[in-house]
C-alpha positions in Angstrom: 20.6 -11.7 32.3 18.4 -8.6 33.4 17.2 -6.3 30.3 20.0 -3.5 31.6 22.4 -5.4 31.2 21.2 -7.1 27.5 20.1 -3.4 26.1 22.1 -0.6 27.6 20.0 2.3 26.5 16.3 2.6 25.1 18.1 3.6 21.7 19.5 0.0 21.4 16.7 -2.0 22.6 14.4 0.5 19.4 17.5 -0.7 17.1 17.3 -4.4 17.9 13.6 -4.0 17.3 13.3 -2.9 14.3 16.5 -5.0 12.8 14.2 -8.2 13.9 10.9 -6.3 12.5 13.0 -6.0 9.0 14.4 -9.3 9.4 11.4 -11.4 9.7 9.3 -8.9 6.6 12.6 -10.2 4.8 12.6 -13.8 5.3 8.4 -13.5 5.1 8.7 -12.4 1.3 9.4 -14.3 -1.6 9.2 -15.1 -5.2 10.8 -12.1 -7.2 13.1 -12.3 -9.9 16.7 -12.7 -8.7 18.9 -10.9 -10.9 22.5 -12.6 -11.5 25.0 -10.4 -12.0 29.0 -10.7 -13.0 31.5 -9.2 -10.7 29.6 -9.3 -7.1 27.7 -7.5 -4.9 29.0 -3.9 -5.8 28.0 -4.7 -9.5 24.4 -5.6 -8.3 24.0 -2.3 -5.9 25.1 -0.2 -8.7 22.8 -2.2 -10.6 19.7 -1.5 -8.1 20.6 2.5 -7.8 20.8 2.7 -11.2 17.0 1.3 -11.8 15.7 3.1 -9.2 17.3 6.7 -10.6 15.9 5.5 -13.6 12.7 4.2 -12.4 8.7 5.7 -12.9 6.3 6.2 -10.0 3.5 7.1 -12.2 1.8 6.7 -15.8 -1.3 9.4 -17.4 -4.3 8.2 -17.1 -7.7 9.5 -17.8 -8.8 10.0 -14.2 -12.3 11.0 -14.6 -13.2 8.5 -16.9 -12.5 5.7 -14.6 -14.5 3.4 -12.9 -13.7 3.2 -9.1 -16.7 0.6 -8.5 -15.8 -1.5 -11.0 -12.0 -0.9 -10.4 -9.0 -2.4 -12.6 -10.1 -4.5 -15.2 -7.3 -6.7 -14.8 -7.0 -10.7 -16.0 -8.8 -12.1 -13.1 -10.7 -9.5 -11.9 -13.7 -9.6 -10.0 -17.1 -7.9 -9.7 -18.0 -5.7 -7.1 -19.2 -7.8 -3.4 -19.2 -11.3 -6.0 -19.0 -14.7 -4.1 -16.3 -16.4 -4.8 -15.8 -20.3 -4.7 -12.1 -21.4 -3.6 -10.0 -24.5 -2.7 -7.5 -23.6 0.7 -4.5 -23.9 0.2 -2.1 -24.6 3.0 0.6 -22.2 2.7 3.0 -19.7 5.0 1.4 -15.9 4.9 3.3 -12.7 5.7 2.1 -10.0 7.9 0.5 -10.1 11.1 -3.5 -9.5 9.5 -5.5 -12.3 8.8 -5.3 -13.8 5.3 -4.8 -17.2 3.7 -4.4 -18.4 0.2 -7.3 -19.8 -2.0 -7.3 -21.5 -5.9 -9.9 -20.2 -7.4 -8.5 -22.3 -10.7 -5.8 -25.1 -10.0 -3.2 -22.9 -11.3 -4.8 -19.5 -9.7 -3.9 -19.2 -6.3 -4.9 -15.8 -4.7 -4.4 -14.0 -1.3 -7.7 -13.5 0.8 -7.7 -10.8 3.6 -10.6 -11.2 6.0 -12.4 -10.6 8.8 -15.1 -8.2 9.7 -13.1 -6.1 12.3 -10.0 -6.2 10.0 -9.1 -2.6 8.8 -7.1 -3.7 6.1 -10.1 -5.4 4.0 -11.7 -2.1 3.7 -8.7 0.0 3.4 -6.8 -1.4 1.1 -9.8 -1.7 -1.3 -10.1 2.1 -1.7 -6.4 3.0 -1.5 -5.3 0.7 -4.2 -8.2 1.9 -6.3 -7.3 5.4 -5.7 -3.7 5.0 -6.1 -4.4 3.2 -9.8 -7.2 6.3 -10.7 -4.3 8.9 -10.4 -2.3 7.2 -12.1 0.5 5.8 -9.0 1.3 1.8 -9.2 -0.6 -0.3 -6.4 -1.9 -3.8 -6.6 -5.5 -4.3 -7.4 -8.0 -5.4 -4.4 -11.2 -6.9 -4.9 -14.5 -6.8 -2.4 -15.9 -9.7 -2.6 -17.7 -13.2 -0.5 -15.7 -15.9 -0.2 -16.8 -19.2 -0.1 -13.9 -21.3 0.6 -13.6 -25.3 0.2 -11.4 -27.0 3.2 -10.6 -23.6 6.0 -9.2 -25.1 8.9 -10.9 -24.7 12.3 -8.8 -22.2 13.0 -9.7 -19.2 10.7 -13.4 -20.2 10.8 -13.9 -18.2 14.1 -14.0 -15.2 11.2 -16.5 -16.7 9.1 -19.9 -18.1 9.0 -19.9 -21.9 8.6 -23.4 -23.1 7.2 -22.7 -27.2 6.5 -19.5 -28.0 3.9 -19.0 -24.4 3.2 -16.9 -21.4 5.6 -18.4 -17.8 4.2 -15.9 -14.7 4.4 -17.9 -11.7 4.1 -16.7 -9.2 4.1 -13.0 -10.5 2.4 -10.7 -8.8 -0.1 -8.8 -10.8 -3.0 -5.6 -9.6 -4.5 -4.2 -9.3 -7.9 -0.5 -8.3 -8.5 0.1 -5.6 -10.5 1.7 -6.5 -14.0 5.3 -6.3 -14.0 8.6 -8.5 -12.8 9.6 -7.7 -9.0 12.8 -7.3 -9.0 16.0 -8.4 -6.3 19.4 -7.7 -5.8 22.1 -9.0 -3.2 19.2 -10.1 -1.1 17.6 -6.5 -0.7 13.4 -6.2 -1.0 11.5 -3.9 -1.8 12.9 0.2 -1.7 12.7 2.5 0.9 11.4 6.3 0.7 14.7 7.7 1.3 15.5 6.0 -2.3 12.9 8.5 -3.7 15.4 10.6 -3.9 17.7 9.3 -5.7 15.8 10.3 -8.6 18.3 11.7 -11.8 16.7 14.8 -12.2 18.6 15.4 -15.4 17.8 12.6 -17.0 13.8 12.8 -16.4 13.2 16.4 -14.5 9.3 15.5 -14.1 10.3 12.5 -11.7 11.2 14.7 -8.9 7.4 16.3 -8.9 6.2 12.7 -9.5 8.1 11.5 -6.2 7.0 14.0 -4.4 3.3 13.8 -5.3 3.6 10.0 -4.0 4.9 10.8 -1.0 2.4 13.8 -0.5 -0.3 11.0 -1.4 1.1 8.5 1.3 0.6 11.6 4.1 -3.0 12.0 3.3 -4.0 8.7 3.4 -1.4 7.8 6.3 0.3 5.4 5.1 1.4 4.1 8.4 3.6 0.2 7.4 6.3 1.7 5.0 9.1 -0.7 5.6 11.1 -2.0 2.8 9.3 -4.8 2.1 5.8 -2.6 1.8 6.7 -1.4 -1.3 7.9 -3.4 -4.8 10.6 -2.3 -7.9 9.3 -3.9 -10.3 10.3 -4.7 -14.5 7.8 -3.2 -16.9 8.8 -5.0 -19.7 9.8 -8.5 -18.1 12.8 -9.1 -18.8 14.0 -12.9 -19.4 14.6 -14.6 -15.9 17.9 -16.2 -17.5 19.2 -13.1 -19.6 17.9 -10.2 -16.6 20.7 -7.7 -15.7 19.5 -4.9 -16.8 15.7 -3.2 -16.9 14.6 -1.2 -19.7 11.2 0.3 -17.8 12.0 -0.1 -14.0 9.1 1.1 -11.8 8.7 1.8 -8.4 5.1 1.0 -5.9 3.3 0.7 -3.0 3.2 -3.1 -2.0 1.0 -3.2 0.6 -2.0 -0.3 1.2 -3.4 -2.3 4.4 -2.5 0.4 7.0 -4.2 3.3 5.7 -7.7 5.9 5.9 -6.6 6.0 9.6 -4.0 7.5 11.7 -0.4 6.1 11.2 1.4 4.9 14.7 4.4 3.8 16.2 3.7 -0.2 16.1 1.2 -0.2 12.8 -1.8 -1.3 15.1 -5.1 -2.3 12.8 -7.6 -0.5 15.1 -5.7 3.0 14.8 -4.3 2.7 11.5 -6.8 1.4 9.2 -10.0 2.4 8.2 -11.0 4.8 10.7 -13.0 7.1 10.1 -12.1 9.2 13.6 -8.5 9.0 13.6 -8.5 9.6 9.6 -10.7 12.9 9.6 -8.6 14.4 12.6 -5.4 14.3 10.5 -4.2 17.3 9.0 -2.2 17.2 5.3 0.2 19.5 6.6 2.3 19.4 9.8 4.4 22.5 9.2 2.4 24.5 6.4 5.3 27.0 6.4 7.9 24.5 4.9 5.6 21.9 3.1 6.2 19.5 5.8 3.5 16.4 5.5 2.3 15.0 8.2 2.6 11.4 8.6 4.3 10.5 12.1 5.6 7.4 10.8 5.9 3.9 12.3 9.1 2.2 14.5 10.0 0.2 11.1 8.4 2.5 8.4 10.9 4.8 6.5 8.3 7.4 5.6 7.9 10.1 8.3 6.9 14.2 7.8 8.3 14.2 4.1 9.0 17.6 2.8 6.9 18.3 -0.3 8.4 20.6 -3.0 6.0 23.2 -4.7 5.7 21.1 -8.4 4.9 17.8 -6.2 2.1 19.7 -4.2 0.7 21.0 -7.8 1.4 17.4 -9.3 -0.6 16.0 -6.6 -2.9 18.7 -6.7 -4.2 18.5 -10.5 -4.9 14.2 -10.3 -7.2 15.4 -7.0 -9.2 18.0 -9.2 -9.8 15.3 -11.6 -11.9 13.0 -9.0 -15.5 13.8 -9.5 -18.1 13.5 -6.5 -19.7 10.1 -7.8 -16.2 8.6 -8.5 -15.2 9.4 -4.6 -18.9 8.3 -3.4 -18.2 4.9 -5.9 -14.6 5.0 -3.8 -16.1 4.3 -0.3 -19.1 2.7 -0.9 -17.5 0.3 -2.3 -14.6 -0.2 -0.1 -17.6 -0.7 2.9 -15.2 1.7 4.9 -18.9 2.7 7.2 -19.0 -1.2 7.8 -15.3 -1.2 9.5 -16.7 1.5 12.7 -20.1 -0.7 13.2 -18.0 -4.2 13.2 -15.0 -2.5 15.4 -17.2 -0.5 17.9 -15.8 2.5 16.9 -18.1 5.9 17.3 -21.1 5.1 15.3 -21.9 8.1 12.6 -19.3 7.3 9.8 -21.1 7.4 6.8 -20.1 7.0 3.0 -21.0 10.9 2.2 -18.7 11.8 5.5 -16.0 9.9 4.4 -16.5 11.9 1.0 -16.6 15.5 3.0 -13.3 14.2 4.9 -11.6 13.3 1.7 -12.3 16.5 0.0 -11.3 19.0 2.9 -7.8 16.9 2.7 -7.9 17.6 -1.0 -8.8 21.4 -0.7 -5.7 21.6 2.1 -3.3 20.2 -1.0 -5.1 22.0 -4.0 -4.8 25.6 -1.9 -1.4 25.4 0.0 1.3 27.0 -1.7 5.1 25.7 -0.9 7.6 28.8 -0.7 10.4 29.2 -2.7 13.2 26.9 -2.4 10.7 24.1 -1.9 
């Protein structure tokens, strides 16, 4: 049968695209707590609006004090560019950038991203660490050398292979941020659209919290915002037999891979992570007028041009202030964003103090806008 005849516009064949595209994220995750509830699936999607009108996007913390070398001092956390001796272990990965799982202990596993032209190993490390100064929920990513025990052939193409031991350097190791991740009737993860859903009565701050987030995702263009990219999660972990209601439901970014570059239509690596080219030439604001973000979105994201209202853009604006110049220098340095251009052949001439002057004339464009009335 001839694509005509299979797909009779372009509008269906883009439907049936990204329907598989959510799909396969869907099957791809797993683990969360699975909430049983009484009465069906309309008492568990009452259940799931409820926590996410409910739910936090961000906690205070003491921005300038932080350390964005070091980063989250987490259980299991590791020092800056540290080598780090694994076991492999042989199990099915999400996502389509390269990444395996590795014991560092017999009972803790981790997730590795690798691989020197891989955007995502230097991204992620400096927008989760961001994302956790301000005060937003994000996972915490380590830059480290791994030395893993038992690779396969196949992901040692990536590495450098000197007897018994396969070295990843550069590589990036995961820790989950604390909290239970939530399910309900077989739905992952929220959408953007769900910010909305806020209850403005009950918590008036959320709705300037919200907004700062998505004002946040714009500027570092977050470009994979499916479903699955971001996690509700269960502050205060509730039992997994007794769980059908959450006391501190909260909502985050899952995955920061695709970012510091220029968000695009199919979430390709080489445009949308880590690069410094694409990233600089992005402006905050598409229509200044209207507080319209810019952030053109990707064919399965659900986070395109958001509309910022005038207490999200000063939200936003007052965590930016608090960044001093060593903590942003810290940011990039250690994230080895300069590495990414010289490893991808991008244009040579990305260093960490550019990076630094990109960042702050994207914080200057937030901290000076002004979003009319009515916004």
């Amino acid at each position: 049968m001839d694509t005509p005849a299979r797909f009779k516009s372009l509008a269906s064949l883009t439907r049936a695209v990204v329907a598989l595209g959510l799909l396969s994220g869907a099957i791809a995750c797993a683990g969360p707590l699975r909430v049983e509830l009484p009465g069906g699936n309309d008492a568990e999607k009452r259940l799931r609006i409820d926590a996410i009108r409910r739910a936090e996007v961000w906690r205070p913390t003491n921005v300038a004090s932080l350390d964005l070398e070091r980063g989250p001092g987490v259980t299991g956390s590791f020092a800056p560019h540290a080598s780090v001796r694994c076991d492999y272990v042989d199990k099915e990965m999400s996502g389509r950038s390269p990444k395996f799982t590795c014991a560092v202990r017999p009972n803790d596993q981790v997730k590795v991203k690798y691989g020197r032209t891989n955007g995502e190993v230097y991204a992620e490390v400096a927008a989760t660490r961001l994302l956790w100064a301000l005060g937003f929920g994000a996972d915490s990513m380590y830059p480290v050398r791994v030395i893993c025990r038992g690779c396969p052939r196949d992901l040692r193409k990536d590495a450098t292979v000197t007897g018994r031991q396969v070295v990843f350097d550069p590589a990036a190791i995961e820790r989950k941020m604390k909290g239970t991740e939530l399910e309900w009737d077989d739905t992952v993860g929220w959408s953007w659209s769900e910010l909305d859903l806020v209850d403005v009565a009950a918590a008036p701050t959320q709705r300037a919290q919200r907004d700062a987030l998505k004002l946040l995702a714009a500027l570092l263009q977050h470009s994979d915002s499916k479903s699955q990219q971001q996690r509700l999660v269960c502050l205060d972990e509730p039992s997994r037999k007794k769980a059908t209601t959450c006391a501190r439901p909260f909502m985050m970014i899952n995955d920061l891979g695709l970012t510091f570059g220029h968000s695009n239509v199919f979430n390709r690596n080489a445009q949308g992570s880590a690069n410094f080219e694409k990233w600089s030439e992005e402006r905050v604001w598409r229509k200044p007028e209207t507080c319209e973000a810019n952030l053109a979105g990707s064919l399965t994201g659900t986070l395109r041009n958001p509309v910022i209202s005038e207490a999200g853009r000063s939200f936003l604006a007052d965590l930016l202030v608090q960044l001093t110049d060593q903590q942003l220098t810290d940011l990039f340095r250690v994230a080895r964003l300069p590495a990414r251009a010289r490893a991808a052949d991008q244009p040579e001439g990305d260093s960490v103090r550019e990076w630094v002057a990109a960042f702050k004339v994207k914080r200057h464009d937030v901290v000076n806008h002004r979003c009319p009335a009515g916004f």
